[in-house]
N, C-alpha and C positions, 0 to 999 in steps of 0.2 A: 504494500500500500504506500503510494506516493504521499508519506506527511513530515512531519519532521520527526516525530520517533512512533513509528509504523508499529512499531512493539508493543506501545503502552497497553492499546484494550487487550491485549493476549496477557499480560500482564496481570490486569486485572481481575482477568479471567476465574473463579474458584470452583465452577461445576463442569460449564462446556463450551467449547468453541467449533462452531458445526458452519460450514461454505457452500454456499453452491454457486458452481460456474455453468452459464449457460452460454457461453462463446463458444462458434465454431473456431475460431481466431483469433489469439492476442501475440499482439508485436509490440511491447511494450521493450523497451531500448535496452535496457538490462539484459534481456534473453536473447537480442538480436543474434550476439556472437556463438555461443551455444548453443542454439538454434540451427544457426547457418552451418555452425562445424555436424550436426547431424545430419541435416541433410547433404551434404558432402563425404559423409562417411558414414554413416547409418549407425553411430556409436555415441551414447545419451552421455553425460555426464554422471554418473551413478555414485559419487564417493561423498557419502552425507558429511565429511569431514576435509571436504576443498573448499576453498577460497568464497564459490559462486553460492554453495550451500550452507555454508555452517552460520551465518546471520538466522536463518530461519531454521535448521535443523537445532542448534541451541536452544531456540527460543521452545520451539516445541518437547524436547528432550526434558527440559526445566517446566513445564507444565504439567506435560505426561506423569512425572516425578511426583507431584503432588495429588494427581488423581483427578487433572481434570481429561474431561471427554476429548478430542479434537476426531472429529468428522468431518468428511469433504466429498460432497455430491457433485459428480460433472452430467450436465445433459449433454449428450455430443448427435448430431446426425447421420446418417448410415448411408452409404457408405462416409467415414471418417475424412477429415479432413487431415491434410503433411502435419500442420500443426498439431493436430491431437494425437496424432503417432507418435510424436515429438515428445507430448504429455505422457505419453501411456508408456513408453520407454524410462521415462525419469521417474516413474510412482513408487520404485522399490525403494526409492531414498525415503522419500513421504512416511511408509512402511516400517521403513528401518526404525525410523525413531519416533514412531507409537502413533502414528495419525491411520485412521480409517478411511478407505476409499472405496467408494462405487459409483457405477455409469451404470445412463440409463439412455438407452436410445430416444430419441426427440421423437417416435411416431410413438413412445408408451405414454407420452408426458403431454400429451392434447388437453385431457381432460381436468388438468392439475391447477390450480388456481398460483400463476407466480407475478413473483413483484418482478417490475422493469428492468432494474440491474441483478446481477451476482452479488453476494452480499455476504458479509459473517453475520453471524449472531451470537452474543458471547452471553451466557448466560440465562437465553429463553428474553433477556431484557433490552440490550442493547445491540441496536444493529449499524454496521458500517456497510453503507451499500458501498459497491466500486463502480467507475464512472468511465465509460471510454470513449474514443472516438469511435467513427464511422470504421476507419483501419484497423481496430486494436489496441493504439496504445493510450493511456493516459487523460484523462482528459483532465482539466483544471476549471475548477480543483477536481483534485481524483476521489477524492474520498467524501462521504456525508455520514455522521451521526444521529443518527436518532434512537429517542430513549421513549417515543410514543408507544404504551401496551397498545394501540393496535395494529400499527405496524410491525410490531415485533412478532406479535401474532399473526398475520400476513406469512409474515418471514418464515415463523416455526413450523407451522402448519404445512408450508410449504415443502419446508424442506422435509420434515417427516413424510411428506406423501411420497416427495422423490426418492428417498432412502427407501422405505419401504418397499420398494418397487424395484429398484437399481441393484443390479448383479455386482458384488463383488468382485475389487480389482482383480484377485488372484483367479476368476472365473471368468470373469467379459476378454471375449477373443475379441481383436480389429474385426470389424468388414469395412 
């Protein structure tokens, strides 16, 4: 998350931190390089303990440690788009240091009631939607806070529908 310290709500965190990304595409400037080096070599970055990852595999490691939840729902479309091969390549780091994944095809997810952005939700309370351009990356501001119980309920509800539904990383094959 584009803020000044992208950490804090994880931080705050004391039950759960649950995401759902519904971009078939993010080129957000950070992953350009790693990105590119995959598709040039079809080899993900996978070492939760390099340079590109340990800002966020810390941050998660130190949460997971105290017993909060982290869950991470992606809707992706079928067939898959470079970039989400990209994703589904990189999740065993996710994995590594205690975070939950699952995809759910976008032709199960019609019926599902979701908010506009991908968004965390820390605590069932607090949600930071993420905010992009038309391309992918960033927008400004990138981030939004809100602490409204309905929105958040929007959010949970959501994301429990798609979880409940979404195959497990270690199960969802590409198409």
């Amino acid at each position: 998350m584009p803020q000044n310290d992208w950490a804090e709500p994880f931080r705050a965190a004391r039950v759960s931190a649950v995401h759902l990304e519904m971009r078939d595409l993010y080129s957000v400037g950070d992953e350009s390089g790693p990105y590119d080096r995959w598709r040039e070599t079809g080899e993900a970055g996978t070492d939760p303990e390099s340079a590109m990852w340990r800002p966020w595999t810390s941050v998660v490691r130190d949460l997971t440690a105290v017993g909060v939840v982290m869950r991470r729902a992606r809707i992706v479309s079928e067939p898959v788009t470079d970039y989400i091969k990209y994703e589904h390549a990189g999740t065993g780091v996710n994995l590594a240091v205690g975070e939950l994944v699952r995809w759910l095809p976008r032709s199960l997810a019609s019926d599902i009631a979701l908010p506009g952005n991908d968004f965390w939700l820390f605590d069932g309370t607090t949600v930071v939607f993420n905010h992009f351009t038309g391309n992918g990356d960033w927008a400004d501001p990138g981030t939004e806070t809100i602490t409204d119980p309905v929105v958040a309920k929007l959010c949970r509800d959501a994301f429990e529908s798609v979880w409940a539904r979404a195959t497990p990383h270690e199960e969802y094959k590409i198409r």
